[in-house]
PDB file of N, CA, C and O in Angstrom:
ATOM      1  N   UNK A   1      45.265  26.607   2.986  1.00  0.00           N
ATOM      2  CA  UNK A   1      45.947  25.386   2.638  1.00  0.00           C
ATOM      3  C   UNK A   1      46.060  24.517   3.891  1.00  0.00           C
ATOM      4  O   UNK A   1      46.681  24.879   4.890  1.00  0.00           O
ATOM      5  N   UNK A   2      45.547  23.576   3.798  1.00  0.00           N
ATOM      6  CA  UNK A   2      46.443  22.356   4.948  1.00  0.00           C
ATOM      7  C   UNK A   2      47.482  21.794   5.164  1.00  0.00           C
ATOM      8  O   UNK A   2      48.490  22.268   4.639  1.00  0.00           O
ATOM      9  N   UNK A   3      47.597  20.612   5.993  1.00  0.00           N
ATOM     10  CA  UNK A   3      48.952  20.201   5.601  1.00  0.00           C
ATOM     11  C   UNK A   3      48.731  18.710   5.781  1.00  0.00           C
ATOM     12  O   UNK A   3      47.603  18.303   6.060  1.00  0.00           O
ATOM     13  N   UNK A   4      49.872  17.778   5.619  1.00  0.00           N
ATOM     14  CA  UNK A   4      49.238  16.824   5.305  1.00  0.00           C
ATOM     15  C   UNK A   4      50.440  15.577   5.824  1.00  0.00           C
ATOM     16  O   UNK A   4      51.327  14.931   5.265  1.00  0.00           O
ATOM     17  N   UNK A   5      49.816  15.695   7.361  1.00  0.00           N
ATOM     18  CA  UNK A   5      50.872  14.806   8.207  1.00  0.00           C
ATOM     19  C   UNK A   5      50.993  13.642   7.974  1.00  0.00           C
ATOM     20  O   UNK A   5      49.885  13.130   7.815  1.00  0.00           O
ATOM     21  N   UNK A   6      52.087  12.705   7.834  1.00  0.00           N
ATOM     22  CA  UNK A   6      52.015  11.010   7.790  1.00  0.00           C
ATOM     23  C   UNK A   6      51.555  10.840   8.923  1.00  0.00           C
ATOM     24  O   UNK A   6      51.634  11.403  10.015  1.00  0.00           O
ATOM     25  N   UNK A   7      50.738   9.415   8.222  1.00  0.00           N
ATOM     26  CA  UNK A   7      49.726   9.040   9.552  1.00  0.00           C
ATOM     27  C   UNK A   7      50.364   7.915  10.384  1.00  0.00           C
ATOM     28  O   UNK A   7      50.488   6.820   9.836  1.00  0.00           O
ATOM     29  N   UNK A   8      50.687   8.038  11.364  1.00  0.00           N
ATOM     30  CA  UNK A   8      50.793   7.335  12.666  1.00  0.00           C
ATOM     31  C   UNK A   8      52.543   7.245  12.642  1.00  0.00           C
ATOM     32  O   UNK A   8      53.380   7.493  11.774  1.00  0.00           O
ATOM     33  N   UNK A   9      52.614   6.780  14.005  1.00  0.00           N
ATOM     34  CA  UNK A   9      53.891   6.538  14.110  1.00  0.00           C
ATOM     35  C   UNK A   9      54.737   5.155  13.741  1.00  0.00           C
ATOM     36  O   UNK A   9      54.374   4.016  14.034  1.00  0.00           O
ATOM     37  N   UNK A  10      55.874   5.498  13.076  1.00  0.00           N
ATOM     38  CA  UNK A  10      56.488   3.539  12.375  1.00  0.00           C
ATOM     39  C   UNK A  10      56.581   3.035  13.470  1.00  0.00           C
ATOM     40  O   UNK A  10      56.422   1.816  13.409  1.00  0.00           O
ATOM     41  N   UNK A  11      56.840   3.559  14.847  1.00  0.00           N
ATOM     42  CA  UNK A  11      57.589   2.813  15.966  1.00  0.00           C
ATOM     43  C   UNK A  11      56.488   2.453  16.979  1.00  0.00           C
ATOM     44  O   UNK A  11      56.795   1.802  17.978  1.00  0.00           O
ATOM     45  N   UNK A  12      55.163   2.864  16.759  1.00  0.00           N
ATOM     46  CA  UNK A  12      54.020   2.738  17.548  1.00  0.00           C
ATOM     47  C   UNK A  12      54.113   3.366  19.219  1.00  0.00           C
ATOM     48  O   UNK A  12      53.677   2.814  20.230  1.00  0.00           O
ATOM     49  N   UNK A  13      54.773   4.587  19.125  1.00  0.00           N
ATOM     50  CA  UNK A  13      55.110   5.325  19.917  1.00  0.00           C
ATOM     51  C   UNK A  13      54.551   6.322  20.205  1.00  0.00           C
ATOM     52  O   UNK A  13      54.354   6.930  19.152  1.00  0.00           O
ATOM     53  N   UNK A  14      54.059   7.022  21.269  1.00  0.00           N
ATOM     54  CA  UNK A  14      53.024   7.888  21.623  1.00  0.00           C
ATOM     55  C   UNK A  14      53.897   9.740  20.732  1.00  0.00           C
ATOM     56  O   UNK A  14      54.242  10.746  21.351  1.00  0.00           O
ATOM     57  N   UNK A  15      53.960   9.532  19.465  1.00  0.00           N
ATOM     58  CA  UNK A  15      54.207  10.463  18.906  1.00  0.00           C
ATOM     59  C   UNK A  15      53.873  11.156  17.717  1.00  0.00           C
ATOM     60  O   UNK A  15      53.715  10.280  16.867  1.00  0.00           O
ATOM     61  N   UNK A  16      53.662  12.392  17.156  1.00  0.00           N
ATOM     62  CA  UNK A  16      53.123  12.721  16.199  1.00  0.00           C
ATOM     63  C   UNK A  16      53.512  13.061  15.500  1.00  0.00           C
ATOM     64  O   UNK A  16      53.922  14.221  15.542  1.00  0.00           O
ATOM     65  N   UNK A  17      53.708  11.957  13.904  1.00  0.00           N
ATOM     66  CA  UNK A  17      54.916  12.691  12.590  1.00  0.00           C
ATOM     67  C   UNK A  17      54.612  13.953  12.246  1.00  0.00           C
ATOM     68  O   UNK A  17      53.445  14.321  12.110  1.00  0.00           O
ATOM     69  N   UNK A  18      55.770  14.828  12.053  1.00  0.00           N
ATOM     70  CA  UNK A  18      55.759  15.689  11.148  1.00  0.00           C
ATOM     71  C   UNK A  18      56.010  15.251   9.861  1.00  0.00           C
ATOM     72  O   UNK A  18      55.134  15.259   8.996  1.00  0.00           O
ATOM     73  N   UNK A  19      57.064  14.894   9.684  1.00  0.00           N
ATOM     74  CA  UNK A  19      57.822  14.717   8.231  1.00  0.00           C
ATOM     75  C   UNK A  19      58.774  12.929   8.156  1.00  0.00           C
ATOM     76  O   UNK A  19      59.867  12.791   8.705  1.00  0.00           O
ATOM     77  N   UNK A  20      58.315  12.168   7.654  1.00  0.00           N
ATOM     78  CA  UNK A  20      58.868  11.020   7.386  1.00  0.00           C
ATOM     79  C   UNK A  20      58.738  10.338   5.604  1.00  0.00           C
ATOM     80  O   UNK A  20      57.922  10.338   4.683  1.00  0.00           O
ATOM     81  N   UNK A  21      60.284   9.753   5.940  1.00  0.00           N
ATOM     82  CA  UNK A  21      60.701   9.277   4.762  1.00  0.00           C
ATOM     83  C   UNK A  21      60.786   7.950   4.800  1.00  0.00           C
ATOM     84  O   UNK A  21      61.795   7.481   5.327  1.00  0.00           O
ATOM     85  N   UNK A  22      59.540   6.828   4.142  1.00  0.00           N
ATOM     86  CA  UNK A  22      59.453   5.422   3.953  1.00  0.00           C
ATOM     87  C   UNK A  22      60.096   4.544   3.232  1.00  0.00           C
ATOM     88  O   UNK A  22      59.673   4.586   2.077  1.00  0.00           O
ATOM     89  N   UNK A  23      61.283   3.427   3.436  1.00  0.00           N
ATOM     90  CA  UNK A  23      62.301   3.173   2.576  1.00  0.00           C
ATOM     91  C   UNK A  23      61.572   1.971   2.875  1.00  0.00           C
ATOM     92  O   UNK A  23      60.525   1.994   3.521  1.00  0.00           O
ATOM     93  N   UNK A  24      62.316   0.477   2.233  1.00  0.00           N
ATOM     94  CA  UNK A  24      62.103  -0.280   1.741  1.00  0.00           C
ATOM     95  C   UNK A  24      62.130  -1.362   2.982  1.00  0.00           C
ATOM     96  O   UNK A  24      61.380  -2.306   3.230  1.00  0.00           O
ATOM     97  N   UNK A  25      63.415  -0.798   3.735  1.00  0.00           N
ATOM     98  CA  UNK A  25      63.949  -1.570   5.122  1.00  0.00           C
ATOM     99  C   UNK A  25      63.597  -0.629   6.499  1.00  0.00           C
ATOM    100  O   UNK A  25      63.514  -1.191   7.591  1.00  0.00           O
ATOM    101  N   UNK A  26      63.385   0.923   6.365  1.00  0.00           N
ATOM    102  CA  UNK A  26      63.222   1.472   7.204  1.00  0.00           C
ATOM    103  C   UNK A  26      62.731   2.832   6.716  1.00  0.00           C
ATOM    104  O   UNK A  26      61.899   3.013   5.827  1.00  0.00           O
ATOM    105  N   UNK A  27      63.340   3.718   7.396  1.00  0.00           N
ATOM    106  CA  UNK A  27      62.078   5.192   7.364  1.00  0.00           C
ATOM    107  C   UNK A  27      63.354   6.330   8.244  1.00  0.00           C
ATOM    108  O   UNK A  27      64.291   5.985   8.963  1.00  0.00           O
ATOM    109  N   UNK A  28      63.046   7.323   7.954  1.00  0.00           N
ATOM    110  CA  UNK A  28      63.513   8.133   9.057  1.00  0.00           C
ATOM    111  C   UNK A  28      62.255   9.437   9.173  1.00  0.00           C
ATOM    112  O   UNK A  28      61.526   9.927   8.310  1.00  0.00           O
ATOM    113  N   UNK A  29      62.395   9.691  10.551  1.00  0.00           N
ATOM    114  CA  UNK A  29      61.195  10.350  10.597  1.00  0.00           C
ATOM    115  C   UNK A  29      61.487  11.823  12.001  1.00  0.00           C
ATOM    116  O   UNK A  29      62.362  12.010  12.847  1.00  0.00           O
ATOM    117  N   UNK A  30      60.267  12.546  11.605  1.00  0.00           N
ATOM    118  CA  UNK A  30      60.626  13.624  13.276  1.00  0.00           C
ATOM    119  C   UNK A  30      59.467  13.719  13.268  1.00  0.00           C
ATOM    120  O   UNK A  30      58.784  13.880  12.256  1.00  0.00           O
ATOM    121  N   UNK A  31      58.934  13.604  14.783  1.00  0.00           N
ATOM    122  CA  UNK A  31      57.502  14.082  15.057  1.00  0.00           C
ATOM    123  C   UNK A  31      57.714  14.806  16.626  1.00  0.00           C
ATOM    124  O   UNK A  31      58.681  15.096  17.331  1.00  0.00           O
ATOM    125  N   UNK A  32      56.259  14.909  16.723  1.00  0.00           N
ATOM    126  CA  UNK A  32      56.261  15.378  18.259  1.00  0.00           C
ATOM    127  C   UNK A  32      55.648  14.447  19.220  1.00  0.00           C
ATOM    128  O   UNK A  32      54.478  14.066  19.178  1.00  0.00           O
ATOM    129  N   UNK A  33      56.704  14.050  20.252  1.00  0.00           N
ATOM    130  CA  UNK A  33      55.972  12.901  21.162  1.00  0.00           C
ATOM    131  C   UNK A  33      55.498  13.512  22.240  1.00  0.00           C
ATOM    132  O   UNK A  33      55.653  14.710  22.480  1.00  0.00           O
ATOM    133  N   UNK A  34      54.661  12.395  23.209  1.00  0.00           N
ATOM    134  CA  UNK A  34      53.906  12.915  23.555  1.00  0.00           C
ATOM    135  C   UNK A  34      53.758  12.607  25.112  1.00  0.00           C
ATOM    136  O   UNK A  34      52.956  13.216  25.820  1.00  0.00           O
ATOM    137  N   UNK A  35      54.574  11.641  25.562  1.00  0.00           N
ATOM    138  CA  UNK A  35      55.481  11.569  26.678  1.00  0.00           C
ATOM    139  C   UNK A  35      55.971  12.927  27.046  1.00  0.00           C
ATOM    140  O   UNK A  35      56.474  13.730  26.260  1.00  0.00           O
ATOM    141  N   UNK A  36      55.740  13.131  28.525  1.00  0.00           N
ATOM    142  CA  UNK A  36      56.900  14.011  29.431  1.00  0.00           C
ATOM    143  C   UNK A  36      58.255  14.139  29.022  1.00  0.00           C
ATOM    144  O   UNK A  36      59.117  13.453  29.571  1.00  0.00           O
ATOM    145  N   UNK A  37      58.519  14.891  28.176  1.00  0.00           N
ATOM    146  CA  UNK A  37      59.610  14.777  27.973  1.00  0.00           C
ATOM    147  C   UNK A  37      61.087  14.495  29.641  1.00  0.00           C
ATOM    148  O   UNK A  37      60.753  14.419  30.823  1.00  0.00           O
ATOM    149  N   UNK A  38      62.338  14.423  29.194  1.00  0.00           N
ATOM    150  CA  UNK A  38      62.999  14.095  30.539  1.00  0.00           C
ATOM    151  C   UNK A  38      63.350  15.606  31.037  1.00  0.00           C
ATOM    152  O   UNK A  38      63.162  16.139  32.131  1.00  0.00           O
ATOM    153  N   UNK A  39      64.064  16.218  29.548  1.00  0.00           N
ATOM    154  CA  UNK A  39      64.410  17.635  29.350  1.00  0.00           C
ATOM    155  C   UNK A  39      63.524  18.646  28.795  1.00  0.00           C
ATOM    156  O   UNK A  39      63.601  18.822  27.579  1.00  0.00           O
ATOM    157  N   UNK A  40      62.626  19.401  29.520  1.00  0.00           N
ATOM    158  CA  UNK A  40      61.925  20.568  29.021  1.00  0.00           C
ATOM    159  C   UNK A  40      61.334  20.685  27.726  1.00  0.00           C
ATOM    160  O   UNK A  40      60.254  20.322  27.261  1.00  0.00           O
ATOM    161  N   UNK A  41      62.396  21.329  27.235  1.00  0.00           N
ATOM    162  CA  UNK A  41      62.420  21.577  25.829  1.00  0.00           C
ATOM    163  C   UNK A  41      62.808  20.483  24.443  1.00  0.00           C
ATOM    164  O   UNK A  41      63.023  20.963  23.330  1.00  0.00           O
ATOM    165  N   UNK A  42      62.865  18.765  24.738  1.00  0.00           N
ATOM    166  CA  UNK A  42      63.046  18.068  24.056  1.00  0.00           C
ATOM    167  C   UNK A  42      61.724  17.484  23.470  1.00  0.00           C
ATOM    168  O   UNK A  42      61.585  16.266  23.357  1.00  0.00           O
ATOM    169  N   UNK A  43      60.702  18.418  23.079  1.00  0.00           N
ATOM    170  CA  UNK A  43      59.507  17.632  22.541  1.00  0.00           C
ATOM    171  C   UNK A  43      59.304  16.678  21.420  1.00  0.00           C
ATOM    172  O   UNK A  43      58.345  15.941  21.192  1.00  0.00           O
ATOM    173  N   UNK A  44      60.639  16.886  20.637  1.00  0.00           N
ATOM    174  CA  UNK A  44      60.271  16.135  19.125  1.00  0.00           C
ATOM    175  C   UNK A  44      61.188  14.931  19.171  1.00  0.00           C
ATOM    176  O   UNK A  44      62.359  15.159  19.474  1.00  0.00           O
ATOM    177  N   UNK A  45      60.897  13.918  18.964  1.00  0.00           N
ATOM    178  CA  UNK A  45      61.014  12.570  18.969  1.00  0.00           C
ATOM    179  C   UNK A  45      61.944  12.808  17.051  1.00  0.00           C
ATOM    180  O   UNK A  45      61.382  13.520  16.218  1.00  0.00           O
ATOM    181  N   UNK A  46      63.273  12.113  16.719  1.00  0.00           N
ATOM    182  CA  UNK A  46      64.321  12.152  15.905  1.00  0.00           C
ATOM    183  C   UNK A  46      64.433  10.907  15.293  1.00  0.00           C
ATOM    184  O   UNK A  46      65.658  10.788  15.305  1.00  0.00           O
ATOM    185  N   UNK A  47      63.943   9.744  14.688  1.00  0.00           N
ATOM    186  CA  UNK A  47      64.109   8.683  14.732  1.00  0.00           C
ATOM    187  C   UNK A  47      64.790   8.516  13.340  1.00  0.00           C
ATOM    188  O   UNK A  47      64.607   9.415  12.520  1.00  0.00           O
ATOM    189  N   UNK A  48      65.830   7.067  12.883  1.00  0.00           N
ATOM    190  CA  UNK A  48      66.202   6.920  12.039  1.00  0.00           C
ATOM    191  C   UNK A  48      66.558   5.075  12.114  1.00  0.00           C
ATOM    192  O   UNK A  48      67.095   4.528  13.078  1.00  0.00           O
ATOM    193  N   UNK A  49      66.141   4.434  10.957  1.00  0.00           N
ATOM    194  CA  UNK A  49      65.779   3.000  11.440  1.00  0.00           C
ATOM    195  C   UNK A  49      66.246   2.272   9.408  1.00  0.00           C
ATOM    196  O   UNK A  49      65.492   2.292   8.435  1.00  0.00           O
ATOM    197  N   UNK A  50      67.161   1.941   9.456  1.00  0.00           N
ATOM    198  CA  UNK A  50      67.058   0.651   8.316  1.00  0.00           C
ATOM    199  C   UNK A  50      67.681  -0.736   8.635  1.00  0.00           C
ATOM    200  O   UNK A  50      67.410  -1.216   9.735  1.00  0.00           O
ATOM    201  N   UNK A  51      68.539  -1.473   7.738  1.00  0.00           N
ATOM    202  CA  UNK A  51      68.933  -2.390   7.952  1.00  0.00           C
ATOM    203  C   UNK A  51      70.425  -2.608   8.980  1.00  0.00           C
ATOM    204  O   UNK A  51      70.944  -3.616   9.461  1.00  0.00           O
ATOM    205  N   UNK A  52      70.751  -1.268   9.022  1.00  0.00           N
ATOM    206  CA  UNK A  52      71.966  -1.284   9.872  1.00  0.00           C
ATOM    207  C   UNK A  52      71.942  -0.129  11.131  1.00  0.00           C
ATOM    208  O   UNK A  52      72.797  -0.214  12.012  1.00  0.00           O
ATOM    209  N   UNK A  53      70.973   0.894  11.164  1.00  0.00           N
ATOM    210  CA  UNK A  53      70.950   1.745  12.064  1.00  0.00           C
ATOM    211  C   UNK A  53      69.411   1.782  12.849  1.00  0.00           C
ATOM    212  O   UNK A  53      68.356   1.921  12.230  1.00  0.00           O
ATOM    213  N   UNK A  54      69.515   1.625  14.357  1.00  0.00           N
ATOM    214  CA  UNK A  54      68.212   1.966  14.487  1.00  0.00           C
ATOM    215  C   UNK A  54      68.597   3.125  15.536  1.00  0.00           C
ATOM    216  O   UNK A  54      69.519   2.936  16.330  1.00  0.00           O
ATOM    217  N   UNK A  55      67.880   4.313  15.522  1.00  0.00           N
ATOM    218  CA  UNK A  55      68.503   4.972  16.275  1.00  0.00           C
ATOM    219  C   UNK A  55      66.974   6.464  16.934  1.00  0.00           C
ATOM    220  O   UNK A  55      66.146   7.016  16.209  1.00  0.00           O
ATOM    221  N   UNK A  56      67.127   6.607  18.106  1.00  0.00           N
ATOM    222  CA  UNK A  56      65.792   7.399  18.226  1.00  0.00           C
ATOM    223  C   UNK A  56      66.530   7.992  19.334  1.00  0.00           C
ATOM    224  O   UNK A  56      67.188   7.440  20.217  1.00  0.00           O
ATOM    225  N   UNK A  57      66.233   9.532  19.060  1.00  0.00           N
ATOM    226  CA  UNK A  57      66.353  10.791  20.332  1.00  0.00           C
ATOM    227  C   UNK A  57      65.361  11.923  20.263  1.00  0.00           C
ATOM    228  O   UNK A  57      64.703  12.175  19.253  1.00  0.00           O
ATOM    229  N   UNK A  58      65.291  12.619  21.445  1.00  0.00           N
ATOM    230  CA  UNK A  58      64.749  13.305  21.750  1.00  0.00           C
ATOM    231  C   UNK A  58      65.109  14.568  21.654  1.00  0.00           C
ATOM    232  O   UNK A  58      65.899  14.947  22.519  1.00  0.00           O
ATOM    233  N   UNK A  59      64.770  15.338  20.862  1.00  0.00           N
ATOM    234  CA  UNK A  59      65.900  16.695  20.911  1.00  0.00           C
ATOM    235  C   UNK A  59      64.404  18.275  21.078  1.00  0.00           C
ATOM    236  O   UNK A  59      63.221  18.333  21.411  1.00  0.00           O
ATOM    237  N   UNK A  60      65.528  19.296  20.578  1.00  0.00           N
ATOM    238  CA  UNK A  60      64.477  20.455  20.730  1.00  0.00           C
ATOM    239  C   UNK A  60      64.564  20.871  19.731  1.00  0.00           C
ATOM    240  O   UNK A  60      65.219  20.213  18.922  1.00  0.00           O
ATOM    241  N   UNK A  61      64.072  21.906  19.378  1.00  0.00           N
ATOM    242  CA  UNK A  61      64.180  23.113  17.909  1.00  0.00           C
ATOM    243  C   UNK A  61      65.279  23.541  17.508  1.00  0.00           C
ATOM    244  O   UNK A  61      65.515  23.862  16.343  1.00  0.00           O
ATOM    245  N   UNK A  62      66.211  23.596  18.622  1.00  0.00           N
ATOM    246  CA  UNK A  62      67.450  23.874  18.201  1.00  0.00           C
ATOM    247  C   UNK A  62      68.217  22.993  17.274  1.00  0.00           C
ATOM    248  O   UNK A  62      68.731  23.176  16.170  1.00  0.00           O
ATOM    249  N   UNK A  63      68.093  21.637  18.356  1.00  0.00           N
ATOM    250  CA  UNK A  63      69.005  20.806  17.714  1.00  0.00           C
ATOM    251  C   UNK A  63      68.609  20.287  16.112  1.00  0.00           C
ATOM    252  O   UNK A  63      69.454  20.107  15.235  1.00  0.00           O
ATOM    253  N   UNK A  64      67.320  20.118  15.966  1.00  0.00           N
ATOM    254  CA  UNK A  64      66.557  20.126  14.741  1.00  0.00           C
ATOM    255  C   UNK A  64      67.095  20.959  13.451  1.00  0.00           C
ATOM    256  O   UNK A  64      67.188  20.647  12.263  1.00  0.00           O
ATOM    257  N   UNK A  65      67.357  21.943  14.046  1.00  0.00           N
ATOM    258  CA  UNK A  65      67.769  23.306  13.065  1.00  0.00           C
ATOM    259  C   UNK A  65      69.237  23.140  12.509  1.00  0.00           C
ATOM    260  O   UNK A  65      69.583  23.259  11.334  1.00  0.00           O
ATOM    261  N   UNK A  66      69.999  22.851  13.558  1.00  0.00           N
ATOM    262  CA  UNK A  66      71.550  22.871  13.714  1.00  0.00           C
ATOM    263  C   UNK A  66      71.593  21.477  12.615  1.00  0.00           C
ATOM    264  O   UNK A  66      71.752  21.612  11.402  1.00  0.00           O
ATOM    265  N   UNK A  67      71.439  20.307  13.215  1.00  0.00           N
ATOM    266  CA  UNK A  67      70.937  19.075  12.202  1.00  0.00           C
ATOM    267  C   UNK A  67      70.814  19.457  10.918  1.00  0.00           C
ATOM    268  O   UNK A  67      71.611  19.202  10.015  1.00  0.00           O
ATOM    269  N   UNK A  68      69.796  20.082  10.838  1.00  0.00           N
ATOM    270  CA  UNK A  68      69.289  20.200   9.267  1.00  0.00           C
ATOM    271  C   UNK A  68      70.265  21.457   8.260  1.00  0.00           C
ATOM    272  O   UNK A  68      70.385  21.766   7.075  1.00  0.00           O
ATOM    273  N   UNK A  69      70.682  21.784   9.282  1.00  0.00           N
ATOM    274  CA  UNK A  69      72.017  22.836   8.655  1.00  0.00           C
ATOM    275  C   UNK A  69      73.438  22.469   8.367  1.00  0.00           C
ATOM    276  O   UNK A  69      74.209  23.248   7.808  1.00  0.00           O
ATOM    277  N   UNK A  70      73.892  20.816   8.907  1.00  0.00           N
ATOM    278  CA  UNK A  70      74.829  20.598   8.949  1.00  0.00           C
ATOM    279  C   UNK A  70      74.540  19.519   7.754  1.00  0.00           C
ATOM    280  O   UNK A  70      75.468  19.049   7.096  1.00  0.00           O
ATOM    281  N   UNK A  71      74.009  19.382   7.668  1.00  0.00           N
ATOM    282  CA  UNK A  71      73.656  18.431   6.967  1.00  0.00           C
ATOM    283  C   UNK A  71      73.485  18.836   5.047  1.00  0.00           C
ATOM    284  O   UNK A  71      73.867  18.256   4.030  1.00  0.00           O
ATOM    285  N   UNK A  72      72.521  20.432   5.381  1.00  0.00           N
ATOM    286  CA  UNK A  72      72.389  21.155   4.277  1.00  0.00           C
ATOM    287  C   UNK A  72      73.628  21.603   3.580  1.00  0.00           C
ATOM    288  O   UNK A  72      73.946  21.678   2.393  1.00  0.00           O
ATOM    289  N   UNK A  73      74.096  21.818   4.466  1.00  0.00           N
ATOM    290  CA  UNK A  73      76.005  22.512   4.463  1.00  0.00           C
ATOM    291  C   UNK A  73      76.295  21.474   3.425  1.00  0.00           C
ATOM    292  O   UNK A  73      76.186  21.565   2.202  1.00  0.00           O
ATOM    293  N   UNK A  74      76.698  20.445   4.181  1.00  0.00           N
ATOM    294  CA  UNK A  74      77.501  18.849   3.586  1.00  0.00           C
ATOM    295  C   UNK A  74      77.281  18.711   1.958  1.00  0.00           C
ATOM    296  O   UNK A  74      78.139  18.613   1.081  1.00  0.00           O
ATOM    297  N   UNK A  75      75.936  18.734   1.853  1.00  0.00           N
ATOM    298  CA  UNK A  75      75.515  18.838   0.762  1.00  0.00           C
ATOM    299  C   UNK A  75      75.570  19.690   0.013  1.00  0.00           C
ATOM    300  O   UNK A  75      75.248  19.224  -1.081  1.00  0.00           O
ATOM    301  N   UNK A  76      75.761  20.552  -0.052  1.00  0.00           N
ATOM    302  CA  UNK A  76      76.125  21.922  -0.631  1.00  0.00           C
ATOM    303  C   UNK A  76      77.920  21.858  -1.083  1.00  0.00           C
ATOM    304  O   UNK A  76      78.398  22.072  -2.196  1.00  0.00           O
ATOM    305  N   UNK A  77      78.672  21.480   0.235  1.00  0.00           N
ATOM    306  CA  UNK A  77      79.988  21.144  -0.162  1.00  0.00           C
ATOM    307  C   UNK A  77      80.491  20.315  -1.086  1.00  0.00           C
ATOM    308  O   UNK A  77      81.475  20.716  -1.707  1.00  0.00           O
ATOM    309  N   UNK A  78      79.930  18.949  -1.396  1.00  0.00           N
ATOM    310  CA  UNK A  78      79.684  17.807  -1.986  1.00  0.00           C
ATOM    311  C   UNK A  78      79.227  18.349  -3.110  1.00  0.00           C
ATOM    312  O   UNK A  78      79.404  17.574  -4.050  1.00  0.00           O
ATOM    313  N   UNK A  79      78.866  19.052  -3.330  1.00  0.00           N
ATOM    314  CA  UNK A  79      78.408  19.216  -4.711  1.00  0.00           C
ATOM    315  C   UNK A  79      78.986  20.236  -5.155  1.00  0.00           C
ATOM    316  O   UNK A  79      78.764  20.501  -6.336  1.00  0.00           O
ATOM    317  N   UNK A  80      79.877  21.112  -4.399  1.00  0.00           N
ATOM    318  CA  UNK A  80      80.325  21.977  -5.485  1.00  0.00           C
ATOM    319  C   UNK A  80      81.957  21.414  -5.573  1.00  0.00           C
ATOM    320  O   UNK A  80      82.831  22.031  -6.182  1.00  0.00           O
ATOM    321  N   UNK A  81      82.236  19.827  -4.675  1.00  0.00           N
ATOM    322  CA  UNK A  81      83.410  19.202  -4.723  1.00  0.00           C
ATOM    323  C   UNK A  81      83.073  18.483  -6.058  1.00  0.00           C
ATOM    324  O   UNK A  81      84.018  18.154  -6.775  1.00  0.00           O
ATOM    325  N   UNK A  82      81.612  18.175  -6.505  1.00  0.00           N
ATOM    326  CA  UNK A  82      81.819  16.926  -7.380  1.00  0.00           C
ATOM    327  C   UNK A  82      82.219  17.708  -8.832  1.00  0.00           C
ATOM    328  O   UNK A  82      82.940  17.202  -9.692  1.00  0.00           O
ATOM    329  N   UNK A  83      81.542  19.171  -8.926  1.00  0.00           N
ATOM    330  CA  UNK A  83      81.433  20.324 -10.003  1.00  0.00           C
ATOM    331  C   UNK A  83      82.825  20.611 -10.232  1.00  0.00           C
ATOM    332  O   UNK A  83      83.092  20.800 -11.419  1.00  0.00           O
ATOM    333  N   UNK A  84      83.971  20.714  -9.268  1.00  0.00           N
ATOM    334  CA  UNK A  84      85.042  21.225  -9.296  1.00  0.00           C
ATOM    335  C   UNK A  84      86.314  20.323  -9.851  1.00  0.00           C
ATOM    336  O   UNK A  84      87.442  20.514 -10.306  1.00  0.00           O
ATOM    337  N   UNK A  85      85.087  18.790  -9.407  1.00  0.00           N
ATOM    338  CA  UNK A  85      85.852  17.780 -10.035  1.00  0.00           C
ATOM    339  C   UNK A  85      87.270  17.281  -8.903  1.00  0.00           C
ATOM    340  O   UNK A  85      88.284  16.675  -9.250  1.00  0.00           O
ATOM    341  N   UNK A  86      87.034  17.605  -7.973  1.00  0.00           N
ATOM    342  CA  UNK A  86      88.450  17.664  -6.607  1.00  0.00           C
ATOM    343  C   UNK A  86      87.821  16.497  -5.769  1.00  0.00           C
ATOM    344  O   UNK A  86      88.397  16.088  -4.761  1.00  0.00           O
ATOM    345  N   UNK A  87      86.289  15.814  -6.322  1.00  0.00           N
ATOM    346  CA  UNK A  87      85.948  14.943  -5.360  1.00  0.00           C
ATOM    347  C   UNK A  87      84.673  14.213  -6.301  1.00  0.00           C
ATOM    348  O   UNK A  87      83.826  14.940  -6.820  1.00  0.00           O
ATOM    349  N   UNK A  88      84.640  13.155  -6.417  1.00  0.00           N
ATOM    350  CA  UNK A  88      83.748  12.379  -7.502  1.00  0.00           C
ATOM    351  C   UNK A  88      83.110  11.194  -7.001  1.00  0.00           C
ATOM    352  O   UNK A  88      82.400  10.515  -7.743  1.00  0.00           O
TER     353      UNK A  88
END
């Protein structure tokens, strides 16, 4: 099986998407850039861009993980608030 990277970067930035989401006003996206990083281990470029946020960092695997867990969490909470009916 392959895989099937979005092509190029929204920000025209020496970086390579993994996974991006194309909205109407903006996108949020993670790739791997390709710049020296400043910090070692910050290879993946974090970006998030619409009509009110533009926002881009540099993080590592960790922070990626932790992110996507806090986030997974939230959502998980939220929904068993909306089921319980204690939050709508």
């Amino acid at each position: 099986m392959s895989l099937c990277l979005p092509s190029g970067c929204p920000r025209k930035k020496k970086c390579t998407p993994l996974s991006r989401i194309d909205a109407e006003n903006g996108f949020i996206c993670v790739g791997i850039h390709r710049d020296k990083p400043k910090i070692k281990q910050d290879r993946y470029a974090f970006c998030w861009k619409n009509s009110s946020v533009d926002y881009r960092d540099y993080v590592d695997r960790r922070d990626l993980t932790h992110t996507a867990s806090v986030l997974t969490s939230s959502l998980a909470m939220l929904t068993e608030l909306e089921v319980t009916h204690v939050m709508v």
